[in-house]
N, C-alpha and C positions, 0 to 999 in steps of 0.2 A: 908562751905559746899562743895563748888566744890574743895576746896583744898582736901576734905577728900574721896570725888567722885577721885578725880584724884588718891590719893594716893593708893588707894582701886583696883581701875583697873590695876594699874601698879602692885600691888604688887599680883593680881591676875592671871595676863599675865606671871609670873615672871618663871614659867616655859615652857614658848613657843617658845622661841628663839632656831635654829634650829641652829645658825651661832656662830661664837667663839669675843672672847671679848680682845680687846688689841692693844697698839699701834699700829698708821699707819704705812703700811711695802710697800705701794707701790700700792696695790690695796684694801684692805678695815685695819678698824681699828679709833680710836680715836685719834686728835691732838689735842694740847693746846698751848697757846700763851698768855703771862704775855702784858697788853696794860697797864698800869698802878697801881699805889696801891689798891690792892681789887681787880682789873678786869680784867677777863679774856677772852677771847675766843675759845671756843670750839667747837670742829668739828668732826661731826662721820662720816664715809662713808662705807656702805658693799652694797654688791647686796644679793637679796632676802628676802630683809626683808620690813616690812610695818614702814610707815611713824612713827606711836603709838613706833615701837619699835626703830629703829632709834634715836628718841628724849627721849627715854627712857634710852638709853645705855649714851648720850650726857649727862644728868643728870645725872647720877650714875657717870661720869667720874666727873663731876664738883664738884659732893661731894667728891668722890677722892679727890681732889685738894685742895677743904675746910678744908675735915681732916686734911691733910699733912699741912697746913699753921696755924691749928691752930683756924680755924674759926667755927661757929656755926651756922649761917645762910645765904642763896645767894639770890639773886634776880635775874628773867633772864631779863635783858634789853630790848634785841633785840632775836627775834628768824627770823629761813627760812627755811623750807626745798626743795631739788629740786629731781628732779630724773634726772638722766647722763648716758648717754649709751657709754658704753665700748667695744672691743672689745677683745674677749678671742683665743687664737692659742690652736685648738683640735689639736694633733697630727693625722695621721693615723694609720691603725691597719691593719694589715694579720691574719686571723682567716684559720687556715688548721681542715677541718672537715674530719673525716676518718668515713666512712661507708658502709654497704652492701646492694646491692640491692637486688629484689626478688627471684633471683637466686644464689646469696649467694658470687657473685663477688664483690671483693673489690674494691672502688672506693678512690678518694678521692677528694673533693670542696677546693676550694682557692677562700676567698672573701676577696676583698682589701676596705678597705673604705678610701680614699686621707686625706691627712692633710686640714686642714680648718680652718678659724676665725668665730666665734660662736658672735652674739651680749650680752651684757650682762646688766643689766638694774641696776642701784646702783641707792643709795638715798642717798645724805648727807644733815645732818645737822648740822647747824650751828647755835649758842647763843652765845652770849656776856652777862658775870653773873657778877655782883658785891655782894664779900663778907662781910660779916659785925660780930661783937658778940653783936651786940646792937641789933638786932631783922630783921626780916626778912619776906617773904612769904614762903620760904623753909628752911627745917628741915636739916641741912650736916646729921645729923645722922640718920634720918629718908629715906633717900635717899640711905647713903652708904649701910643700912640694907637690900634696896631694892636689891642694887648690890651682898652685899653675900648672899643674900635668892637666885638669880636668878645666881646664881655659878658663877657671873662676876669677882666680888671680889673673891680673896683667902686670909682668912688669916692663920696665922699660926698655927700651931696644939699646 
């Protein structure tokens, strides 16, 4: 029952993700790491999103990884998630406003706003899965479905 609970909310949520889906490039995205036969570790990390979707993208990735090798069920070992605060560089901006005032002379406003680093608050998580075709707590296909229902996955036309 709570497998079906779980599956249910996830595949509920599955269009609420506001953020993109895809290897890590330096500041958010999915990694993977082979620790042994069958087991992996995976790792998601974006800012703005909640913990539910975070570990939701994490699994979709490790079904990815299921499919591609061939397996039909994983197990998550070990999970964690944390939140990490980061620091973003806003550029600054010159905005030239051109207007009239009530007598009909032309003015014009120059507002500068400086360049600045912005906080920015990310969640990663992290699970260690062992794959199996002998049976399982998770479905790879049930999982990966979730990923192309929620546009994670693409596949082919």
């Amino acid at each position: 029952m709570k497998k079906f609970c779980l599956m249910m909310f996830l595949f509920l949520t599955a269009g609420c993700s506001s953020t993109g889906y895809g290897p890590y490039n330096g500041h958010s995205g999915y990694s993977d790491l082979k620790t042994d036969a069958g087991v992996y570790e995976v790792e998601y990390v974006e800012n703005g999103m909640s913990e539910i979707e975070s570990k939701k993208k994490a699994l979709v990735r490790a079904a990815e990884i299921g499919f591609s090798s061939g397996y039909l069920y994983f197990d998550v070992l070990e999970e964690r998630s944390e939140l990490l605060k980061d620091r973003k560089f806003v550029e600054g901006k010159t905005e030239i406003r051109k207007s009239k005032d009530e007598n009909g002379v032309k003015k014009t406003e120059i507002k500068e706003s400086p360049s600045h680093f912005e906080d920015v608050i990310k969640i990663k998580t992290w699970m260690k899965v062992r794959f199996s075709n002998r049976g399982g707590k998770m479905s790879v296909r049930e999982y990966r479905n979730i990923g192309i229902a929620s546009g994670y996955i693409k596949v082919g036309n």
